[in-house]
C-alpha positions as CSV (number, residue, x, y, z in Angstrom):
1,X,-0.7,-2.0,-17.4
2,X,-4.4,-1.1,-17.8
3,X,-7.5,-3.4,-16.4
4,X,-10.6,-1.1,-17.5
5,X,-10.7,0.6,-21.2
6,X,-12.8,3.6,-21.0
7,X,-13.4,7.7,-21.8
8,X,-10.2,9.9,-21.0
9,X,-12.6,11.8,-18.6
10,X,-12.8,9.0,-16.3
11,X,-9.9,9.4,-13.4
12,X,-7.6,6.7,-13.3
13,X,-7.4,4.2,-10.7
14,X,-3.4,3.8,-9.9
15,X,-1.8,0.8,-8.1
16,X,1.6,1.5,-7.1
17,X,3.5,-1.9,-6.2
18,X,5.2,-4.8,-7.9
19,X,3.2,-7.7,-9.1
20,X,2.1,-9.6,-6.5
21,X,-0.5,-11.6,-5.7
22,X,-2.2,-8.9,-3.8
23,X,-1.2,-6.0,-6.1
24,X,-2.8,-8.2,-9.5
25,X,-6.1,-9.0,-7.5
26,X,-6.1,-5.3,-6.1
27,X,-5.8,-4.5,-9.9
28,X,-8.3,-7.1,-11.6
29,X,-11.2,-6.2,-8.8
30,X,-10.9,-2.4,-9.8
31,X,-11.0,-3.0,-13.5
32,X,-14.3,-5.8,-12.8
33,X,-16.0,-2.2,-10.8
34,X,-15.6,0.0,-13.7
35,X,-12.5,1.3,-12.4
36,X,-9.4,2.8,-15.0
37,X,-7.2,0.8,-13.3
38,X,-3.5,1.1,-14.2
39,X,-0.6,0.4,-12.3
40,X,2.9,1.4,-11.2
41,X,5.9,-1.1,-9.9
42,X,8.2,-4.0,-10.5
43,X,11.1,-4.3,-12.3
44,X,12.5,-1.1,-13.6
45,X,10.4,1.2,-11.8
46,X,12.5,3.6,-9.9
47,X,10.1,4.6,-7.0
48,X,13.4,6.6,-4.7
49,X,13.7,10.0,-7.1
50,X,11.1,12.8,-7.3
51,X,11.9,12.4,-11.2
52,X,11.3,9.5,-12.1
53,X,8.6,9.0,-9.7
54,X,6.5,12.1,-11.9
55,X,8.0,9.9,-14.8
56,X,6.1,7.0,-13.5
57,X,2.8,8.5,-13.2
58,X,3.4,10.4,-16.0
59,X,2.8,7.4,-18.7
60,X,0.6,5.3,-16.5
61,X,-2.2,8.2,-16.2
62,X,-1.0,10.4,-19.7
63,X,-3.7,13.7,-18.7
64,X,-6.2,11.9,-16.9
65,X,-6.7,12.6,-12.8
66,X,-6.1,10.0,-10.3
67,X,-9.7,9.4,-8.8
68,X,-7.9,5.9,-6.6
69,X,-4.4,5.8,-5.5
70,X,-2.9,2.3,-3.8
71,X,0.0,2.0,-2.7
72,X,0.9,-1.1,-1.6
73,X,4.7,-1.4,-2.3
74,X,7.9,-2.9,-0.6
75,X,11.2,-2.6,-2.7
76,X,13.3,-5.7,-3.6
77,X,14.8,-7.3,-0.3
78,X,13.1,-5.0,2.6
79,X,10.5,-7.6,3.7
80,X,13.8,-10.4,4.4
81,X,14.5,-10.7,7.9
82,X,17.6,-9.4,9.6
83,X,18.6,-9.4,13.3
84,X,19.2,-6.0,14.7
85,X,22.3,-5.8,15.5
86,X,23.4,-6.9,12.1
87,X,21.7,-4.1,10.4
88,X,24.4,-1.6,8.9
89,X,23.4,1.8,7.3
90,X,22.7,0.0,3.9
91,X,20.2,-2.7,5.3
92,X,18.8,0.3,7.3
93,X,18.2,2.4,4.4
94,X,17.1,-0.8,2.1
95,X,14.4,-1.8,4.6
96,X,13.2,1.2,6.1
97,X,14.3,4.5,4.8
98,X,13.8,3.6,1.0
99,X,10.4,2.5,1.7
100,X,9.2,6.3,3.9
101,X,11.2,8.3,0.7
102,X,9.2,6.5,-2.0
103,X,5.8,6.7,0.0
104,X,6.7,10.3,0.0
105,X,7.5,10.2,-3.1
106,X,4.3,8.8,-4.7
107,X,2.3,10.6,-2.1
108,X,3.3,13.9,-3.3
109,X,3.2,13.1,-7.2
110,X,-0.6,11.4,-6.9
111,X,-1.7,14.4,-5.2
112,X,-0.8,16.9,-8.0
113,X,-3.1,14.8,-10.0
114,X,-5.9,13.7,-7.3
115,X,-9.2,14.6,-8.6
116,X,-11.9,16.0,-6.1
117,X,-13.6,13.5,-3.9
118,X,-10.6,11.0,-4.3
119,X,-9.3,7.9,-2.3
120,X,-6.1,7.0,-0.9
121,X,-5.0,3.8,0.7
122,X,-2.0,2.7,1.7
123,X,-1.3,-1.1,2.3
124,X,0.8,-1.1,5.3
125,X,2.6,-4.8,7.1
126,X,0.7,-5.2,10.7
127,X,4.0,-5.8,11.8
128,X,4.3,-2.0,13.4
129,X,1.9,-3.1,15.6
130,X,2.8,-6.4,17.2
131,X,6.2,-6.3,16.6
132,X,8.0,-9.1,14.6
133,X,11.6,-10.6,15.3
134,X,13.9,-9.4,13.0
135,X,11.5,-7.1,11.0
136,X,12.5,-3.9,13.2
137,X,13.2,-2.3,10.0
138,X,10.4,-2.5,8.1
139,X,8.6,-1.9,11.9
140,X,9.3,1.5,11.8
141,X,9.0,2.3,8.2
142,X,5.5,0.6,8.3
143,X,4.9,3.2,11.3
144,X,5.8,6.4,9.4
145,X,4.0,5.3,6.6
146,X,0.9,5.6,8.8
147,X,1.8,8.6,10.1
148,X,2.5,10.0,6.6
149,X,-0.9,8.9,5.6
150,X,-2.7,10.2,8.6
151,X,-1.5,13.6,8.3
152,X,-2.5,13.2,4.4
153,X,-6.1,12.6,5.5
154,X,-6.1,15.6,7.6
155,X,-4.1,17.9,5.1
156,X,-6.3,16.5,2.3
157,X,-9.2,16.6,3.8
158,X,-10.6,19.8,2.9
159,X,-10.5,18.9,-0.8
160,X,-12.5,15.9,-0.6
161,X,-9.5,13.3,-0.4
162,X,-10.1,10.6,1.7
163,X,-6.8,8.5,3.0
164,X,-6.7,5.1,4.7
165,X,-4.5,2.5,5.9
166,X,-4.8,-1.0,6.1
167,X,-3.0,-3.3,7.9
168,X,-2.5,-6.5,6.5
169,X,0.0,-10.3,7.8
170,X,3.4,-9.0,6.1
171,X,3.5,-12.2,4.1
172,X,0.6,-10.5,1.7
173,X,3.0,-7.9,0.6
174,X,6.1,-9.8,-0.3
175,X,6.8,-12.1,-3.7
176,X,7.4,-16.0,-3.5
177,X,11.0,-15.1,-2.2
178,X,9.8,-14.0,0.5
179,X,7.3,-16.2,1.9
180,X,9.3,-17.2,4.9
181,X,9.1,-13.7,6.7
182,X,7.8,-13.7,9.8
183,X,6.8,-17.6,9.5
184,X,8.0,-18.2,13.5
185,X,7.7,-14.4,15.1
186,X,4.4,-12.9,16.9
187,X,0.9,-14.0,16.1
188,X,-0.1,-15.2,12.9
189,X,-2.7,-16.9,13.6
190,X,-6.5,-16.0,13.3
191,X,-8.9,-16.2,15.8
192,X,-10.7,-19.3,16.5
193,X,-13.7,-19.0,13.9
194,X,-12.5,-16.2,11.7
195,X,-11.5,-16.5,8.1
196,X,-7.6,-15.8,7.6
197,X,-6.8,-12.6,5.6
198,X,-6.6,-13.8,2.3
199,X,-5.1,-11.7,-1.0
200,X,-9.2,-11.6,-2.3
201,X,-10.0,-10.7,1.0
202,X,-7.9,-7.8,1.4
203,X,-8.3,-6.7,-2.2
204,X,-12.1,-6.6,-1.4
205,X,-11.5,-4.0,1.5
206,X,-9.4,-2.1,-0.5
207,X,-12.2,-1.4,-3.3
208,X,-14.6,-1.2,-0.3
209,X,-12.4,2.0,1.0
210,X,-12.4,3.3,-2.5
211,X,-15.7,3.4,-3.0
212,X,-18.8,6.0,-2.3
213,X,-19.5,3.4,1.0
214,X,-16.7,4.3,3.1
215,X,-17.2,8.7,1.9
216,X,-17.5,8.9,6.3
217,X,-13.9,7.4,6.9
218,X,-10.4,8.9,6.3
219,X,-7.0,9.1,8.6
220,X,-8.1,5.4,9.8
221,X,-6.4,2.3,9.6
222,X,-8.2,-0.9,9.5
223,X,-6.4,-4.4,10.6
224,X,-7.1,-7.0,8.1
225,X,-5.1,-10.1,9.4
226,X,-8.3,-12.3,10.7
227,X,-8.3,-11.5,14.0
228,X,-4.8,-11.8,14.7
229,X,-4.3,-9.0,16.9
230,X,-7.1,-7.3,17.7
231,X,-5.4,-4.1,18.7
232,X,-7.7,-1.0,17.7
């Protein structure tokens, strides 16, 4: 899908994630900044083999560059709540190995294409950092995704590539099935005062870290949950 029609020497903008709420107003705020924006996700996207993932990226960008990667993409299922001693090898892969492999994945393929001076960031569940009752899973995948992304910045670096994380309520990555995860577990709350994190929110800090404002800041990740958790 393409937001912004424009000159095939203009790198594309590529947002890798089903269609959410937050991955169509990630999408639509690109394409209103002049941004190529094209995306990659949802049904009958195979993000979990180095092929198809070149496949993927292949028809979304034909010969362009990628100037903006996003990733901000969970697979089918990961974000549902299961207790830990239930999880067998299949939930464990589901909710936390699948989603490290296709980060990977996509990592390694956008980078074949990044243009110089590019922008990376990854949309990551806070969870990994307060902890959430039956999300242990998609805990510790959330936490190697940051990893993955930190060492990006500092491999990367050197070439102009700037990589980011941000941390958003896990609710803002999930579909409408999934709207009851982590409703009762850790704090959800903002702060007395603050705004919530909202989908427009978020999408406007994403285009923020995209953009020739933010050239000083890569291998950080920046909590957008309202004041929630204040960690640093």
């Amino acid at each position: 899908m393409e937001h912004q029609l424009d000159d095939l020497d203009q790198p594309a903008s590529v947002v890798v994630g089903a269609p959410s709420p937050l991955v169509q107003e990630i999408l639509a705020q690109l394409g209103s900044r002049g941004h190529h924006a094209v995306s990659i996700g949802g049904a009958g996207f195979n993000l979990d083999h180095p092929d198809a993932v070149e496949e993927c990226f292949a028809e979304a960008c034909g010969d362009r560059r990628v100037g903006v990667l996003v990733h901000a993409d969970i697979p089918p299922g990961a974000a549902q709540p299961r207790a830990l001693m239930d999880l067998d090898a299949k939930g464990w892969d589901l909710r936390c190995e699948s989603i490290i492999r296709s980060t990977l994945l996509v990592f390694q393929a956008a980078h074949r294409r990044l243009a110089a001076g590019g922008s990376v960031v990854l949309v990551a569940p806070s969870i990994s950092l307060g902890g959430e009752a039956g999300l242990a899973a998609w805990s510790a995948a959330a936490e190697a995704q940051r990893n993955l992304a930190k060492v990006a910045a500092r491999r990367w670096g050197g070439a102009g590539v700037r990589v980011n994380v941000v941390s958003v309520p896990p609710a803002l990555l999930g579909d409408d099935s999934d709207t009851e995860m982590g409703r009762d577990s850790g704090p959800t709350s903002p702060a007395p005062g603050e705004p919530a994190a909202t989908v427009s929110a978020v999408a406007d800090l994403v285009c923020m870290l995209v953009g020739p404002e933010s050239r000083s800041l890569t291998g950080s990740t920046l909590v957008a949950d309202g004041g929630s958790l204040m960690v640093p």
